[in-house]
C-alpha positions, 0 to 999 in steps of 0.5 A: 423708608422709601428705598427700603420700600422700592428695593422690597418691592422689586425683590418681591417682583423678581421672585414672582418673575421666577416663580412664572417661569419655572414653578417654585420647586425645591431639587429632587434627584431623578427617581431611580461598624454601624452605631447602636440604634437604640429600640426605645425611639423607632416608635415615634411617629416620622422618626427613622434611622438614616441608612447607608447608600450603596451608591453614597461613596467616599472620596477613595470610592468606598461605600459610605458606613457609619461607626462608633465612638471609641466607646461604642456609644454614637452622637445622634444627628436627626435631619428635619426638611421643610414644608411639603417637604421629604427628609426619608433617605432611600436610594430614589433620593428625594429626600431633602438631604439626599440629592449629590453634594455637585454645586459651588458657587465658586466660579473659578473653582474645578468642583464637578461634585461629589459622589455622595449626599449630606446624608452620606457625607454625615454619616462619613465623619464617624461617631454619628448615627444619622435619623430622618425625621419626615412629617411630609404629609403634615407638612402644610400644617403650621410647625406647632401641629401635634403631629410635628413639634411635639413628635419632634422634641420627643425624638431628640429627647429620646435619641440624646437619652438612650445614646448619652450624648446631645444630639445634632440637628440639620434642617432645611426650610421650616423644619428649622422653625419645627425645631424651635418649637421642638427646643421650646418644648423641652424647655417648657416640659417642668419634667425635663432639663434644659434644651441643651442637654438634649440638643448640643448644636442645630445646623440650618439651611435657608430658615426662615425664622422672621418669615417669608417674603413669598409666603407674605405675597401669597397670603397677601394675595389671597386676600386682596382676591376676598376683597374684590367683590363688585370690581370687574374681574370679581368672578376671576378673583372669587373663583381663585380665592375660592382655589386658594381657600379649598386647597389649603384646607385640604392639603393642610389636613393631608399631604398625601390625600388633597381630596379634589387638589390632588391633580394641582402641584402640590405648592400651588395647591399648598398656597392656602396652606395653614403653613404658608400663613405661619411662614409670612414675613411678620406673621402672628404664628412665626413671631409666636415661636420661641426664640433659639434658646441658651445653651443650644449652639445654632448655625444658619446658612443663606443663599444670597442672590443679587439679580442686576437687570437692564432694559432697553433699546440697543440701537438708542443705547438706552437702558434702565437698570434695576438691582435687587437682593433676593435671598435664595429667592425664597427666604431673604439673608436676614431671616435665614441668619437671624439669632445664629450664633455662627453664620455662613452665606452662599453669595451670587450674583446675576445679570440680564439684559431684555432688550425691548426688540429682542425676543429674549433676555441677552446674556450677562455676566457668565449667567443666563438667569432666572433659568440657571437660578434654579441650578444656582448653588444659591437657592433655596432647594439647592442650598444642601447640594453645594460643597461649601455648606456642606463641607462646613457642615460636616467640619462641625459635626467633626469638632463635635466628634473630636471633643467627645473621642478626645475625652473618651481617649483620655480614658473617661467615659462618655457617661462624664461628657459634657458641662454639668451645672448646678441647677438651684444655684447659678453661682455654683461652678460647673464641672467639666472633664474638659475644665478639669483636664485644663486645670490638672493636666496630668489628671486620670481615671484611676478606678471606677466601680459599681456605686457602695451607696446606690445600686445603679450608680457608678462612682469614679475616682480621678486622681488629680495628681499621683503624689504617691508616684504610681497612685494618688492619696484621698486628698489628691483624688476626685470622687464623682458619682453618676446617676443614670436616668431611672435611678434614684437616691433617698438620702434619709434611706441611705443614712439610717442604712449607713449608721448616720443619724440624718441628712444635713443638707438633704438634696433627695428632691432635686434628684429628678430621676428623668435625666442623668446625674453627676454628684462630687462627693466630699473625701471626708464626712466631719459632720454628725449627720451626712452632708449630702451634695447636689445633683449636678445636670448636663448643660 
């Protein structure tokens, strides 16, 4: 436990030293055939499409455009930033996602940068269709605020609906913890299914889902300042309590309008924010999040800088040393990668030396740091600029793609994608076009037409096996029916319709109207009365 302590201790002094001689501050760049956008979701409050820059560019120097799926729907990808932070994408760049993709952390490498952002690179991959989701100036409010997780989750439910497929989320910083709240949400809403048919896969940078160790001091600090009445720098600490507590409150009401704060930075002012509170390591709110919930594929990224540091006098060649791992200088690994399903870690390492005559620290290592810390492809703000994050970044979103073109290219529709499950019987197999294509390979979309049964449905004939030579007999044939959202079924209605007595078993109430539906219909009725079949729910 003391190590622990000690080690903890000097990362926490490292990280103040650094915040000293710079000024904790994310990167922002100096001032300076497209997918269907579905009208239902542009009123949502901090929601907007992504558009394409002139200047983000492919590697053969052609604009960046987005396109299609081969069937002309997109999978949507909804980028989140973090606190007091921008995700809007406009050709100032200031944008979390929209700086140039021109770091390594690769030493030995000759990368000098590519000529386009996350952003850009994203909407490079095709079959995607990029949104912003900005809570900027809410964004020294704790993720839970009305104005950021529930907005949130109403976009992703949103986007995945009208475009039908799950969308992708990538965020930075907190906004991986607003989406959390975003996740439990959807899963707590008894209208809605489950998080996983609204969000396939969450993408994160430098999330600190555990908490903070910077914001920990800075709350820590804040009270100690409340505790120093009657010692003798009491006035001092009043006086910087006093800061703390005004400008938190203000800036936690309003990003854009801090009243009296606005001439302070924005995150000295945000110290005594209600967010720097919840981003604490260990704190109430933080361990109060949902944790990443089943069905939903999450990927962390971390930035890893351990910092070396000597002190002593050259000419008695004495010298103390001192190792610490910082993280990326504002989340620690641990929390960045904690409840991932796949991880990935941006490691440097850092050396310097003072000498205690010497005016300045001495060169160590290939780095001078914590000057070029800030340029490191290791912090925090820096985690979204660098060529391996991103590159693996879009290599996921790819696969994604891939799948969904594959089962369209085999001739199904995009309606079918995904794995559709029972939600009443958890021992019920599931039904995937993926499963069904590895059990039957040879297995096509013979016909599809507008439903018999229920106007507003669609009904698909798969034929398993042409054991007719250029058809398949009804015993060889799979019949699916797929309920779009808004449409509903009545059993009893269609039966007395039909000429069949009754429905035995009856499934009309676990039809829930709000989101898609796939049934397998029986090739053959032997029963008196129609034996109706449950709905199946993408998950």
């Amino acid at each position: 436990m003391t190590t622990v302590r000690k080690e903890r201790s000097l990362a926490v002094a490292v990280v103040l030293s650094v915040l000293l001689a710079g000024g904790l501050v994310a990167y922002q760049a100096e001032q300076a055939v497209a997918a269907p956008e579905p009208q239902d979701c542009e009123d949502i409050a901090g929601l907007d499409k992504a558009p394409a820059l002139a200047d983000d560019l492919r590697p053969g120097g052609d604009p960046v455009t987005e396109s299609t799926l081969q069937d002309g729907t997109a999978i949507p990808v909804v980028m989140v930033h973090g606190w007091t932070g921008r995700s809007q994408h406009s050709s100032e760049r200031t944008g979390a996602f929209s700086a140039a993709i021109d770091l390594t952390v690769d030493e030995s490498s000759d990368f000098d940068g590519l000529p386009t952002s996350l952003i850009g690179a994203i909407q490079g991959v095709g079959g995607v269709s990029v949104y912003t989701f900005d809570y900027h100036d809410l964004s020294s409010r704790w993720v839970t605020d009305d104005g950021i997780g529930p907005p949130l989750a109403e976009s992703l439910t949103c986007l995945a609906t009208a475009y039908g497929h799950p969308a992708i989320t990538v965020a930075h910083s907190m906004g991986g913890l607003a989406t959390r709240a975003a996740l439990g949400q959807i899963a707590d809403d008894g209208s809605l299914s489950g998080p996983g048919d609204y969000v396939s896969d969450v993408i994160t940078y430098g999330t600190p889902n555990t908490g903070s160790d910077v914001a920990r001091f800075l709350v820590d600090f804040q009270e100690g300042l409340a505790s120093m009445e009657g010692m003798p720098d009491a006035e001092t600490a009043t006086a910087l309590h006093s800061f703390m507590v005004i400008c938190g409150t203000a800036v936690t009401e309003s990003m854009e309008d801090p009243s009296a704060c606005g001439s302070i930075p924005t995150l000295a002012a945000s110290a005594g924010s209600d967010a720097v509170h919840g981003l604490a390591t260990g704190s109430d709110e933080v361990t109060a999040l949902p944790a990443w919930p089943e069905g939903v594929n999450v990927h962390a990224y971390a930035g890893d800088i351990t910092a070396s540091f000597s002190v002593g006098a050259w000419f008695l060649d004495v010298y103390e040393s001192s190792r610490a791992s910082i993280g990326d200088i504002v989340v620690p690994r641990s929390s960045a990668l904690d409840g991932a399903d796949s991880t990935l870690v941006n490691e440097c390492a850092y050396e310097v030396d003072f000498d205690l005559l010497g005016p300045l620290p001495g060169l160590g290592g290939d780095v001078l740091w914590p000057v070029s810390g800030y340029q490191s492809g290791c912090f925090h703000g820096n985690l979204m600029r660098t060529i391996e994050l991103t590159d693996s970044t879009t290599s996921i979103i790819g696969e994604i793609v891939q799948e969904a073109q594959g089962i369209i290219a085999s001739g199904f529709p995009a309606d079918l994608a995904g794995q559709w499950c029972s939600r009443q019987d958890p021992d019920l197999e599931c039904f995937s076009v993926t499963g069904l294509l590895e059990e039957f390979p040879g297995a096509f979309l013979e016909s599809s037409t507008e439903s018999p049964d229920t106007p507003g449905a669609q009904r698909y004939f798969i034929c398993l096996a042409d054991d007719l030579g250029d058809s398949c007999s009804m015993a060889a044939t799979m019949i699916l029916e797929y309920y779009p959202v808004g449409v509903e079924w009545n059993c009893e209605e269609f039966a007395a319709a039909d000429g069949w007595p009754g429905c035995d078993p009856d499934y009309t109430e676990a039809h829930d109207v709000t989101q898609p539906r796939l049934t397998i219909i029986p090739n053959h009725q032997h029963n008196q009365s129609f034996v109706d079949v449950e709905p199946l729910y993408r998950s």
